[in-house]
C-alpha positions in Angstrom: -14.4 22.1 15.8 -13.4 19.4 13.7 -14.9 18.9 10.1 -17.4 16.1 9.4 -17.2 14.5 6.0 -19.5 15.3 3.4 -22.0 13.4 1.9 -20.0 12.8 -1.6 -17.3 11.4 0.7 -19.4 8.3 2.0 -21.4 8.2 -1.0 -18.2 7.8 -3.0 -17.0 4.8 -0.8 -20.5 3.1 -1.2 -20.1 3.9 -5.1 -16.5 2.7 -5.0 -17.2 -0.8 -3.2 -19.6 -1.5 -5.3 -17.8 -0.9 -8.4 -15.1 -3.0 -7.2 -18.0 -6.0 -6.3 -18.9 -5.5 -9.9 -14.9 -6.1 -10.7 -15.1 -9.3 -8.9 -12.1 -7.2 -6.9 -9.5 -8.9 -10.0 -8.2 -6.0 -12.5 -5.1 -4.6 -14.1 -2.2 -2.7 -12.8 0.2 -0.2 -14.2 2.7 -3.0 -13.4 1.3 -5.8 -15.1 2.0 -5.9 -18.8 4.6 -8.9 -18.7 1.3 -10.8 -18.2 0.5 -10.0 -22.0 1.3 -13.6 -23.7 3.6 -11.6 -25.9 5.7 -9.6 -23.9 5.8 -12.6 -21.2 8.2 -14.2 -23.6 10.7 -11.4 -23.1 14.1 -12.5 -21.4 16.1 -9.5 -21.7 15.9 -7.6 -18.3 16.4 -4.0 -20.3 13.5 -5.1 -22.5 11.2 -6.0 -19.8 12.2 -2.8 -17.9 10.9 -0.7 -20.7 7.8 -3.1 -20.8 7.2 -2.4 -17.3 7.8 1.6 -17.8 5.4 1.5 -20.8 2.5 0.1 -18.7 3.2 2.7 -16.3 3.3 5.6 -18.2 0.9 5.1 -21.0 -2.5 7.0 -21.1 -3.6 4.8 -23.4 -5.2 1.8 -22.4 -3.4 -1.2 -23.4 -4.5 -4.5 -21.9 -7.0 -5.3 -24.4 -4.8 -4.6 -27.4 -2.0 -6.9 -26.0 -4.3 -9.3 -24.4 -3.6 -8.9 -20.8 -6.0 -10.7 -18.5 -7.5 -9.4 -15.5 -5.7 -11.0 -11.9 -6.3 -11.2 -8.2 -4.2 -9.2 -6.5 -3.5 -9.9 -2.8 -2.6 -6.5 -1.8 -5.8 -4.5 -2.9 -8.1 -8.0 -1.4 -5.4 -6.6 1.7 -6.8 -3.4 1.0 -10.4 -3.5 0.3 -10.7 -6.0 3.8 -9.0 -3.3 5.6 -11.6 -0.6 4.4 -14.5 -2.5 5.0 -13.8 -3.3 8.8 -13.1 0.2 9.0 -16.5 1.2 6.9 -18.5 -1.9 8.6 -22.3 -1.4 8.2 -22.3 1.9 6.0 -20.4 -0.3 3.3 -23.0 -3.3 3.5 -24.9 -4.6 6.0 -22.7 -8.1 6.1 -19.7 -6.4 5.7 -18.5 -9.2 8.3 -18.7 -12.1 5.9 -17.7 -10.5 3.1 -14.3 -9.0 4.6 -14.4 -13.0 5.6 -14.8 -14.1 2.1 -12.3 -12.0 1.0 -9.5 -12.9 3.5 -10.4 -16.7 2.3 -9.4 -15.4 -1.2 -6.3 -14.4 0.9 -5.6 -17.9 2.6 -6.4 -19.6 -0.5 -3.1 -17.4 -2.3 -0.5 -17.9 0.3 2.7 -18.9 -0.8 4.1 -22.3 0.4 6.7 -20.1 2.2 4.0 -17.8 4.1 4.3 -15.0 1.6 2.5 -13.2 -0.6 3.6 -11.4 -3.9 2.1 -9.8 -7.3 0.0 -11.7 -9.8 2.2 -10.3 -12.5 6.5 -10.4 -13.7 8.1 -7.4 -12.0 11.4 -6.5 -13.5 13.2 -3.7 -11.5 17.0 -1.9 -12.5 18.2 -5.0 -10.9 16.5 -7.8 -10.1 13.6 -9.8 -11.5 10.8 -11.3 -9.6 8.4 -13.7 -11.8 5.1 -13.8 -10.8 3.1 -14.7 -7.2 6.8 -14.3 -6.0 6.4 -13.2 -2.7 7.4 -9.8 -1.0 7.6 -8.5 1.9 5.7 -5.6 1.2 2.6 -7.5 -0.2 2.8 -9.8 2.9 3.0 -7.1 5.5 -0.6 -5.3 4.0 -2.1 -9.1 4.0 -0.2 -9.9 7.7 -2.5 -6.6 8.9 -5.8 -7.6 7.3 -5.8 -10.9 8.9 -4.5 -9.9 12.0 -7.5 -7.4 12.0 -10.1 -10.3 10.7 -8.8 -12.1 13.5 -10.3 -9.7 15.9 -14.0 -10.5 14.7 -13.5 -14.0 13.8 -10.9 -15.9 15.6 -10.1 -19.1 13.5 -7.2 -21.3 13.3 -7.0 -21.1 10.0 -6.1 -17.3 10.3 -3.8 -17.5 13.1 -1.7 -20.2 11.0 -1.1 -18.3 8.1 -0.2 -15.4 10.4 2.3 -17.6 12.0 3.6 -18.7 8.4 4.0 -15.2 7.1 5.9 -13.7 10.2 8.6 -17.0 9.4 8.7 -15.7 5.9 8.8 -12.3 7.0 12.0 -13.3 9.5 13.5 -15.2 6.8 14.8 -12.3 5.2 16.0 -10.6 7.6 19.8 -9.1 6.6 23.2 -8.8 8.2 21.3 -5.1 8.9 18.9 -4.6 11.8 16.4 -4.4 8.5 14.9 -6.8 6.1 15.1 -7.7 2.2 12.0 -7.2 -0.4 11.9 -10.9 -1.3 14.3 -13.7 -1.1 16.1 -13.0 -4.7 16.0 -9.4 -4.0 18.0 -8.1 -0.6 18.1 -4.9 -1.1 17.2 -2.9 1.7 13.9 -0.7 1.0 13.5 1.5 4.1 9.3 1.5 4.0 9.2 -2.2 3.0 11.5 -3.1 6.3 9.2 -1.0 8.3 6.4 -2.6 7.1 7.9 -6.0 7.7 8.7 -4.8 11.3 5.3 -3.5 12.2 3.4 -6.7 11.0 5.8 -8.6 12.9 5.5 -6.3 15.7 1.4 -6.6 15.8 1.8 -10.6 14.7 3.8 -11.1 17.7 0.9 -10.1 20.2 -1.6 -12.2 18.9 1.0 -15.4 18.6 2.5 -14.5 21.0 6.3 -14.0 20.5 7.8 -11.6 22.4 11.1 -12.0 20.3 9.1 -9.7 17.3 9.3 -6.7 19.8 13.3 -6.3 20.0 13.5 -7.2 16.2 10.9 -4.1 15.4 12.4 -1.8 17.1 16.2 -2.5 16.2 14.6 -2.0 12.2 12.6 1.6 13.4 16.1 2.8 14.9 17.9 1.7 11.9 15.6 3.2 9.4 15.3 6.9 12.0 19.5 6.3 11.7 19.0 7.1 8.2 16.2 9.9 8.1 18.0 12.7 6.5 18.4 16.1 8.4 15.4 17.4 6.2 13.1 15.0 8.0 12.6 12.8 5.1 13.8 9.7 3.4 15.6 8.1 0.6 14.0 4.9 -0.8 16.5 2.7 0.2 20.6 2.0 0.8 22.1 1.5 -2.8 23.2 4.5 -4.9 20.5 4.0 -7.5 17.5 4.2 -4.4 18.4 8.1 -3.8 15.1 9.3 -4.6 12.0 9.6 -3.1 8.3 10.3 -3.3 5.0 11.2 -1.7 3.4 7.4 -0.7 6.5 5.8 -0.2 7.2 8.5 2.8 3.6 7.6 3.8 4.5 4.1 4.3 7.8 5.3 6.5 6.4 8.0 8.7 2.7 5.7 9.4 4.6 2.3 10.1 7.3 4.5 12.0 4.7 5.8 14.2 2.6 3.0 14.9 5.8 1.0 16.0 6.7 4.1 18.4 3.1 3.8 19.7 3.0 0.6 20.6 6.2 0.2 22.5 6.6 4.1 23.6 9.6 4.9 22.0 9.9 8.9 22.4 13.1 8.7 19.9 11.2 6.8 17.2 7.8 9.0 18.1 9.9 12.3 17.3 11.5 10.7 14.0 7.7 10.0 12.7 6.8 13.3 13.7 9.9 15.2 11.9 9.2 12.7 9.1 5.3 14.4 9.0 6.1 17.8 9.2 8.7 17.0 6.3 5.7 15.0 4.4 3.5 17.9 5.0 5.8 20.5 3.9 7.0 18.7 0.5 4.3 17.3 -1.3 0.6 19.1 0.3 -0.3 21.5 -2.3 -2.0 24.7 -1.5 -5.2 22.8 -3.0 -5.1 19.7 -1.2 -4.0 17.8 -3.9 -0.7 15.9 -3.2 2.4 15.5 -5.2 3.9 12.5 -6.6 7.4 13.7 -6.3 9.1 16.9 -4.5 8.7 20.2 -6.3 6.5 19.1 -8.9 2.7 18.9 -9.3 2.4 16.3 -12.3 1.4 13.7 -12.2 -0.9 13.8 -9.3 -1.6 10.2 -9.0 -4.3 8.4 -7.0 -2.3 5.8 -5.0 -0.7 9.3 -3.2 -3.8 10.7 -2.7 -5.5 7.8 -0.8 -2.1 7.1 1.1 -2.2 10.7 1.9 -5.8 10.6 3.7 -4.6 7.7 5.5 -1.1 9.9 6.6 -2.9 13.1 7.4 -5.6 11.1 9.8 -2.7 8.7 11.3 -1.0 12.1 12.4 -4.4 13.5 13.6 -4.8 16.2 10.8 -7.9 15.3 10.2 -9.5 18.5 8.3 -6.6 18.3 5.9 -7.5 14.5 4.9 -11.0 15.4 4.1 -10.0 18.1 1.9 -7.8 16.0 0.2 -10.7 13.6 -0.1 -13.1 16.4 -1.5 -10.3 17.6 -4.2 -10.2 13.8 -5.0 -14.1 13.1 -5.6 -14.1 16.4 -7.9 -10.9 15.8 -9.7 -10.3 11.9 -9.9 -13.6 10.3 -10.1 -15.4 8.7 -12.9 -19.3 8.6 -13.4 -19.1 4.7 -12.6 -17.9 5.2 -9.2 -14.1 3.9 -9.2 -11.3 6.5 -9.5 -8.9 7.5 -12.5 -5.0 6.3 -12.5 -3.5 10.1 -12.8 -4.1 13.4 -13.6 -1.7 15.8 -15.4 -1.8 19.2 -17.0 -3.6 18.6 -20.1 -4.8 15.4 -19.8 -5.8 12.6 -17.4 -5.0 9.1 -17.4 -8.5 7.4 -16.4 -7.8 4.1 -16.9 -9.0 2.1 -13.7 -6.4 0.2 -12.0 -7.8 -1.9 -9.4 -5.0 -2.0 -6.9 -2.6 0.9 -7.4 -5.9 3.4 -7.5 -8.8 2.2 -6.2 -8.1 0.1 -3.4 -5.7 2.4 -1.9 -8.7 5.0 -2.3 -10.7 2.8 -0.7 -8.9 2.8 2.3 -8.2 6.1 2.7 -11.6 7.4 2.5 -13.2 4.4 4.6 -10.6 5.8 7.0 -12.6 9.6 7.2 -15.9 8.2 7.4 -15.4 6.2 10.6 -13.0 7.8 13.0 
């Protein structure tokens, strides 16, 4: 019979929430250090690239030295409403108004194009994206919170900015059957046009536009076209995107088979389902903990853990995601309730990124407690 969670698994969600509610749900991010008033004055793209790579990597905390300030950050707000209309009344007993208070944090951050983007300077291998410039991954996770919102409170105001992120979202669409990340950056990402396609997809039954339909599913067949004979994924088309890892194939194989589900596509059904047993096989260690990348077990990193419970309950496995749940709670969790960035071999990184760790546990483990 299947496994019910434990009592640490919804005691940790409560513990989480709350800790985030302390947070005011703003914090840093392992991205973010181009907000520092020093390094934000940087205009060499190599220099910023190691800026970026040094906020990433570092076990030390450095926000304070260099000044960074705390930001809002529309994904985890994305997040966090997601998990609580999952979590509803064992979260807080108005879980409804505050999901509601925190989508109006969402409305109140929309782009003037429909989008949505990261409070901080983002400066990849080839392009550079200043900040609140918006993406189509960021806009996809806040497209599903407010099309779920929708369902409990059905404003105008909600159904507008819907409509206004599904033009953005169409606006940069390529000479592919696929989609860029943002309008100065048209590189095609496989998981970030999937996500574009599936919000579209879910956008155009509540508009309605039955136009969204034909354009999700031409993007799913182009990105199963491209799903190696392993069952997984590269990141994306250009030489420098042949490399992969654990939450990114999350994204693919859960946004692959919610499209496949909701128009019945056998073809894209069996690509998810390759792409899972791929997942599976790759990065689920024999403890439950999951890997960041293929064939090694450092850094074990709490964005792939939470996407992982999500992954293993999309595709059913449900005893799997709570054990990587339990291994989480013992291994990743501080006294205070939130959850550390990484853990490696001889040491972890516990700073407490708001986004990138916690809201992406968050969801994962409101996703156990109420299926």
């Amino acid at each position: 019979m299947p496994q019910t969670p434990q009592p640490q698994i919804p005691n940790a969600l409560r513990e989480l929430y709350r800790w985030a509610e302390g947070q005011h749900f703003v914090g840093h991010d392992p991205h973010d250090l181009l907000n520092a008033p020093m390094l934000g004055r940087i205009k060499n793209p190599t220099a910023r690239l190691l800026a970026v790579q040094l906020g990433r990597r570092s076990p030390i905390n450095l926000h304070a030295l260099l000044r960074v300030p705390p930001v809002e950050n529309p994904k985890a707000l994305a997040l966090f409403i997601l998990g609580l209309l999952q979590a509803k009344d064992s979260i807080s007993p108005q879980w409804k108004q505050e999901a509601g208070k925190l989508g109006d944090r969402l409305l109140a951050s929309q782009h003037e194009n429909g989008g949505w983007g990261y409070a901080f300077p983002w400066q990849s291998r080839t392009h550079f994206l200043p900040a609140n410039t918006p993406n189509i991954v960021t806009t996809s996770f806040v497209g599903f919170a407010l099309i779920e919102l929708y369902k409990y409170s059905q404003s105008a105001k909600l159904t507008d900015a819907i409509h206004r992120a599904t033009n953005y979202v169409v606006s940069l669409k390529t000479e592919q059957p696929a989609f860029g990340y943002a309008e100065n950056d048209p590189q095609i990402v496989f998981n970030a046009s999937l996500l574009g396609a599936e919000f579209l997809l879910k956008a155009g039954k509540l508009l309605p536009n039955s136009g969204f339909i034909e354009l999700a599913r031409a993007t799913a067949k182009f990105v199963a076209d491209h799903q190696r004979a392993d069952g997984g994924w590269d990141y994306g088309l250009e030489p420098s995107q042949k490399w992969e890892d654990s939450f990114h194939t999350g994204f693919v194989i859960v946004s692959m088979k919610s499209i496949a589900d909701i128009i019945e596509d056998d073809r894209l059904a069996g690509s998810a389902q390759r792409g899972f047993e791929y997942y599976k096989k790759t990065f689920l260690q024999p403890d439950c903990a999951i890997r960041y990348f293929p064939g090694k077990r450092y850094p074990i990193d709490a964005h792939a853990l939470g996407q992982a419970m999500l992954t293993f309950e999309t595709f059913g496995d449900h005893e799997t995601a709570l054990q990587i749940a339990e291994w989480s709670i013992k291994n990743m969790r501080s006294s205070e309730g939130y959850f550390f960035y990484q853990k490696y071999r001889l040491f972890t990184n516990a700073i407490p990124y708001l986004r990138w760790s916690n809201a992406w546990m968050f969801l994962g483990l409101s996703g156990l407690e109420y299926r």
